[in-house]
C-alpha positions in Angstrom: 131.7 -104.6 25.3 131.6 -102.3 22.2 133.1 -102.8 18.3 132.8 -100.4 15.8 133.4 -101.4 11.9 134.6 -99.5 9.1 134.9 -100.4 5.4 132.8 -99.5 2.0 132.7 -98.2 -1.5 131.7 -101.7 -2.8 129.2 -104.0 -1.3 132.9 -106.7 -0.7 133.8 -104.1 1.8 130.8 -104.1 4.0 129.3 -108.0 3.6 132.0 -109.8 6.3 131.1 -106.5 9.1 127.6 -107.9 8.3 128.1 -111.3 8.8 129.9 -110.1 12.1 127.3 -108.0 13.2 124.8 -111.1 13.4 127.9 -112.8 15.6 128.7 -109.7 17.9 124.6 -108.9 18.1 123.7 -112.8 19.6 127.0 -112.0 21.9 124.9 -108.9 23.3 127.8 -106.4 22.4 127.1 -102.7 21.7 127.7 -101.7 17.7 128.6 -98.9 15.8 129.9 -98.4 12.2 132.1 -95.6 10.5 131.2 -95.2 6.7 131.2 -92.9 4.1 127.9 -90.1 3.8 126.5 -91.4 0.5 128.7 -94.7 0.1 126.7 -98.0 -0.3 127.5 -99.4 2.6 124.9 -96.5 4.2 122.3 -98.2 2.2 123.5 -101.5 3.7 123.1 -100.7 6.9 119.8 -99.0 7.2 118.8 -102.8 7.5 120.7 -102.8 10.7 119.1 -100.3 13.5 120.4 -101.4 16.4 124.1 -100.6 14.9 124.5 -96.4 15.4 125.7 -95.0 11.8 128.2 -92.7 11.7 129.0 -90.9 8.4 132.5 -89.0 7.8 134.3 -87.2 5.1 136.3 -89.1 3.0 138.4 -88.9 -0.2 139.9 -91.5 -2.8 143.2 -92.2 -2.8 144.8 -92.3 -6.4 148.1 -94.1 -7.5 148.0 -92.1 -10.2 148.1 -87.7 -10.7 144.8 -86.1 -10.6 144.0 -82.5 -9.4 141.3 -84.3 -6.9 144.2 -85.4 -5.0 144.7 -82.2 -4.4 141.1 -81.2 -3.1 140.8 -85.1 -1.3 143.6 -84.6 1.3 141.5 -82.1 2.7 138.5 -84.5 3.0 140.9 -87.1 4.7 142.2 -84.7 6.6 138.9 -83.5 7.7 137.3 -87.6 8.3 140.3 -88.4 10.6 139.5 -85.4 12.6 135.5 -86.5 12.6 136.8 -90.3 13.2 138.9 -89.4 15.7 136.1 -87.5 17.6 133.6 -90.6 17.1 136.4 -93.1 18.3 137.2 -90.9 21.4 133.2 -90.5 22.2 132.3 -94.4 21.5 135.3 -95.9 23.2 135.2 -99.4 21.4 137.0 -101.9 22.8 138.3 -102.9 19.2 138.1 -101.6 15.4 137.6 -104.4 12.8 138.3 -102.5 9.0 137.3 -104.1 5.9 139.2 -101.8 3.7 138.1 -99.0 1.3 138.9 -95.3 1.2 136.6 -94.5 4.0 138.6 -97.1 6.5 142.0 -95.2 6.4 141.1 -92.2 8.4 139.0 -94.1 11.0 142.5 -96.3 11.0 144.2 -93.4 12.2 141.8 -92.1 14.2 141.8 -95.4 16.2 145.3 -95.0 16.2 145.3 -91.4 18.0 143.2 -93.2 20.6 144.8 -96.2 21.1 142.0 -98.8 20.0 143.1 -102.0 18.7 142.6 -102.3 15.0 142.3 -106.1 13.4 142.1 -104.8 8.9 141.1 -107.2 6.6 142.5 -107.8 2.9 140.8 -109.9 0.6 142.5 -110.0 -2.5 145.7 -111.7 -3.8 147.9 -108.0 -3.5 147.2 -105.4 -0.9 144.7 -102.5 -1.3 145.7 -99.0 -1.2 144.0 -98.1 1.4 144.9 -101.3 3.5 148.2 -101.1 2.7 148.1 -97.1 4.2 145.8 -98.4 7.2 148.8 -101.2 8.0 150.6 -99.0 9.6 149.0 -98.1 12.6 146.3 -101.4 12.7 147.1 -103.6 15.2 146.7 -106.9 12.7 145.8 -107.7 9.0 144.3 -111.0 8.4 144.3 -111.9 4.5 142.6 -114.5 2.6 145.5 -115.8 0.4 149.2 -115.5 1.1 150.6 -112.5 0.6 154.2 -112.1 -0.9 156.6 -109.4 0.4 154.4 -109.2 3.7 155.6 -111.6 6.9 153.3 -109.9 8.9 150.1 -110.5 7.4 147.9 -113.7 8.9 146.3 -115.9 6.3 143.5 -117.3 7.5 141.2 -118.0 4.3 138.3 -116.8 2.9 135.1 -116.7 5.2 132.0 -118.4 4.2 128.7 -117.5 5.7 126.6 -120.9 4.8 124.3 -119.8 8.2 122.5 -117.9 6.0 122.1 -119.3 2.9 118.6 -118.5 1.4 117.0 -120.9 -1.3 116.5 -119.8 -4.5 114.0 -121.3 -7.0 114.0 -121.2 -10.5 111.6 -119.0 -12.4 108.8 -121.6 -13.7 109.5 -120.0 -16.8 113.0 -121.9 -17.2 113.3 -125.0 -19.6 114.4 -128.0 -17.0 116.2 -129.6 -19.8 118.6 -126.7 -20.4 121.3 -125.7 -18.4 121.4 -122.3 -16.3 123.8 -119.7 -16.5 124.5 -117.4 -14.0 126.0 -113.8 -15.3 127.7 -112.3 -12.4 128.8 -108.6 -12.6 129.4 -107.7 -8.3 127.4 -104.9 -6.5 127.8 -102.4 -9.0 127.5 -104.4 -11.7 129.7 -104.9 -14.7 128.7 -103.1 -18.2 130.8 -105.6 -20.6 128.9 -108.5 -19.2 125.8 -107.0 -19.3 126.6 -105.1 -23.2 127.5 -109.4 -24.0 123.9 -111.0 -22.3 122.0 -107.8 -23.6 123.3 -108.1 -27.3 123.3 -111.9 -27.2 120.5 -112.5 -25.2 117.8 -114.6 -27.9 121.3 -116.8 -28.7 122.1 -117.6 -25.1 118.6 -118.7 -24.5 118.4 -121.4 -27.3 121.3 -123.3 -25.3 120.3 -121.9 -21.6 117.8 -120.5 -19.2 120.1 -117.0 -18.0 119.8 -115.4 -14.7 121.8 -111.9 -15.1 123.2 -110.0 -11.8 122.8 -106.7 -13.2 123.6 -103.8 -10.7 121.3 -101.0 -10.4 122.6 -98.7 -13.7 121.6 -101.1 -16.3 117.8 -101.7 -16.4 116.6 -105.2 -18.2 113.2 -106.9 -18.4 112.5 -110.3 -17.7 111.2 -112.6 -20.5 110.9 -116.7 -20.4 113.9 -118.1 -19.5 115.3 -114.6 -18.6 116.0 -113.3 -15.1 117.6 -110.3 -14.2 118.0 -108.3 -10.9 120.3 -105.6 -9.7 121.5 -107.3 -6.1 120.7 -109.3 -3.3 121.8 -107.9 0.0 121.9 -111.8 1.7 124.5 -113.1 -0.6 124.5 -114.9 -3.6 125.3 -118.7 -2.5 121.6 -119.5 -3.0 121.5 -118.2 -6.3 124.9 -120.3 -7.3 123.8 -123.4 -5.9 120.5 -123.1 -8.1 122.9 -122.5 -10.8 125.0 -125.0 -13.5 127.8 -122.6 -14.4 128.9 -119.2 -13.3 130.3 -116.4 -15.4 131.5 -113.6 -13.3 133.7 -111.0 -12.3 137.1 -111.7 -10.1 136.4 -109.7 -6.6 137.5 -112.1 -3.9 134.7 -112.4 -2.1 132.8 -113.8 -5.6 135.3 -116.1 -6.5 135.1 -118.2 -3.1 131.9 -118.3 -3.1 131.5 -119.7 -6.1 135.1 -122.0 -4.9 132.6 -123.3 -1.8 129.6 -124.0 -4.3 131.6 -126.5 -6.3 130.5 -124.4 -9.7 132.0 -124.5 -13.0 133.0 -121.2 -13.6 134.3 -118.4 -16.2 136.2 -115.5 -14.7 136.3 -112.4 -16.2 137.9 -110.1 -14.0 138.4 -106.6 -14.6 141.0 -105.0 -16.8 144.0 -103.2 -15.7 142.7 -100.0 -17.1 140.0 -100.0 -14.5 141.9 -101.5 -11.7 145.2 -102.0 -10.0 144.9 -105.5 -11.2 143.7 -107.6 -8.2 140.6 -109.2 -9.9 143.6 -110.2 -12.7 145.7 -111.7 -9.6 143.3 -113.2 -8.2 141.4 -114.8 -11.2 144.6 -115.8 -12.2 145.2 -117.6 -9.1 142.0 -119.6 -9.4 143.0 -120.6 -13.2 146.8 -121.9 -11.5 144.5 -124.0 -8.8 142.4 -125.2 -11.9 139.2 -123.9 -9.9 138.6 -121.3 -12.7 138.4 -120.8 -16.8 139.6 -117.2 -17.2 138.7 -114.7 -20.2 140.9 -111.0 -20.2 137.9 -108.5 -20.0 138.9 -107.1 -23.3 138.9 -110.4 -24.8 135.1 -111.1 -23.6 133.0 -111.6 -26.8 130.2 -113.9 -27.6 132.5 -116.5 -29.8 135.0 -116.1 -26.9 132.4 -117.7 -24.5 130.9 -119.8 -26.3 134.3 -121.7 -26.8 135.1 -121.1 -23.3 131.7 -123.1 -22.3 132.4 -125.9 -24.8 135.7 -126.2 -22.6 134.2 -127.0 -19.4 131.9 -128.8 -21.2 135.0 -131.1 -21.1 136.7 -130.0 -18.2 133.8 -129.8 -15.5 134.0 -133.3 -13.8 137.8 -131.9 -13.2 137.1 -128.5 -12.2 135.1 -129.8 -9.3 137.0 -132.1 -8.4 139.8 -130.1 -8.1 137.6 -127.3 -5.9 136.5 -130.2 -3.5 140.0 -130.7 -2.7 140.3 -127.0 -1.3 141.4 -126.1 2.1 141.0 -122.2 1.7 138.1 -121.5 3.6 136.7 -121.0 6.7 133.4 -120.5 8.3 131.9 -116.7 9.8 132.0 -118.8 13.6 135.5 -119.6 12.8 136.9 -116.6 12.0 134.8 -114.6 15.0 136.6 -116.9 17.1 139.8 -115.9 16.2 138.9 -112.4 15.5 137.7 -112.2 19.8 141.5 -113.7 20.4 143.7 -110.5 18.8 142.0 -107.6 20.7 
């Protein structure tokens, strides 16, 4: 048996084909992945051998005018061809697509050749790009409900706890202070890092600070100061060492943090550099009463500091409320299901 994956651009587009290649790998089935040429999820899989690369031209799609429309139609164009040709030589039994510009044209080109396509959607409101690649996938499976589309399968967000690696604090970190995890995603996020950066020497008289940081912004370590840009196997280790999270609204971030039981501050990423999903979906959390949420232009040092004195307060409550939650399920689960729709 043989699946190929597609998905990329951000690290939340290639970590559940990860997860799944363990799965499919133990199940003794032949692998191979579609992605972009210089696209992270390259760099993720060089880790991976044993699943044949494929890189193809790809474009972004824009809901707004830009003359690179213009000049990425002819890059689409030209990575449905080169999908098309990789589809038609692999012969996959099934396609599983986690999204991102580089999934539409191997969408289509699975498609042309009549491979069954399972897309996944994340967020609270459809991607671009899945919402393109709908139309000629076989099934989308979504983590939350999604208004407006009957067709879409909820099914929760999945949760890898196989693989959850321990995480020690630095011996450098006061026991009697509380730990703060600063949370900006793969690619990091420059107004939480600007905030710890500029703020730093007053956060560390209340807290020890671990800071996820990317790989643009460059910080040194100091006592009671950890930063690092990523960790490719997931971040649940680093929560669970953790007493409260401030981070970013991508989906996959938010349930982690939802199956950790932390207190948490959302700051999710403003409309003027996004369609709004991390804003749905942080939102959502804040409705649930799993979340405190601060607007990304409203994130300032007196902002948080009255935002921690609230879950201070509220903590007890916030957990309680996120034990209660029926909204995810494991990796084994959802491979499962996933071998049932092809």
């Amino acid at each position: 048996m043989k699946i190929l994956y597609t998905g990329g651009g951000s690290a939340g587009h290639v970590t559940l084909n990860l997860q799944l290649i363990e799965l499919y790998r133990e199940a003794g089935w032949e692998q191979y992945y579609i992605g972009s040429e210089k696209g992270i999820e390259r760099e993720m899989l060089a880790k991976y051998p044993d699943v044949k690369y494929y890189p193809i031209s790809t474009g972004k799609l824009r809901r707004y005018f830009s003359m690179e429309n213009f000049t990425d139609v002819f890059k689409i164009t030209k990575g449905i061809g080169q999908a098309r040709k990789i589809i038609k030589e692999v012969k996959p039994d099934f396609i599983f697509s986690k999204g991102g510009f580089v999934s539409v044209p191997v969408v289509i080109g699975a498609k042309m050749n009549k491979v069954p396509v399972v897309i996944h959607e994340s967020d609270k409101s459809i991607g671009l790009a899945n919402k393109i690649s709908s139309k000629f996938a076989t099934k989308m499976l979504s983590t939350f409900d999604i208004a407006g589309h009957d067709g879409v399968q909820k099914v929760g967000a999945v949760i890898n706890s196989n693989s959850i690696k321990p995480f020690e604090l630095p011996k450098d970190f006061d026991a009697s202070k509380e730990t703060l995890l600063f949370w900006g995603g793969s690619l990091g996020a420059k107004n939480i890092n600007n905030l710890v950066a500029e703020n730093l020497d007053k956060l560390l008289e209340k807290y020890n600070i671990i800071h996820q940081t990317g790989s643009v912004d460059k910080y040194e370590a100091k006592p009671g100061y950890y930063p690092f840009e990523f960790v490719d196997g997931g971040m649940l280790g680093i929560i669970a060492a953790s007493d409260i999270v401030i981070a970013r609204a991508g989906s996959n971030s938010i349930f982690e943090i939802l199956y950790s039981k932390k207190p948490n501050i959302l700051v999710p990423l403003s409309l003027a550099s996004s369609r709004g999903d991390q804003i749905q979906n942080a939102n959502y959390f804040k409705e649930k009463g799993y979340s405190e949420v601060i607007d990304d232009e409203e994130f300032t040092y007196d902002n948080l500091v009255k935002k921690l004195a609230v879950l201070e307060k509220e903590k007890d409550q916030m957990i309680s409320k996120m034990a209660e939650t029926d909204e995810i399920i494991s990796i084994n689960e959802f491979y499962n299901l996933l071998n049932t729709l092809y």
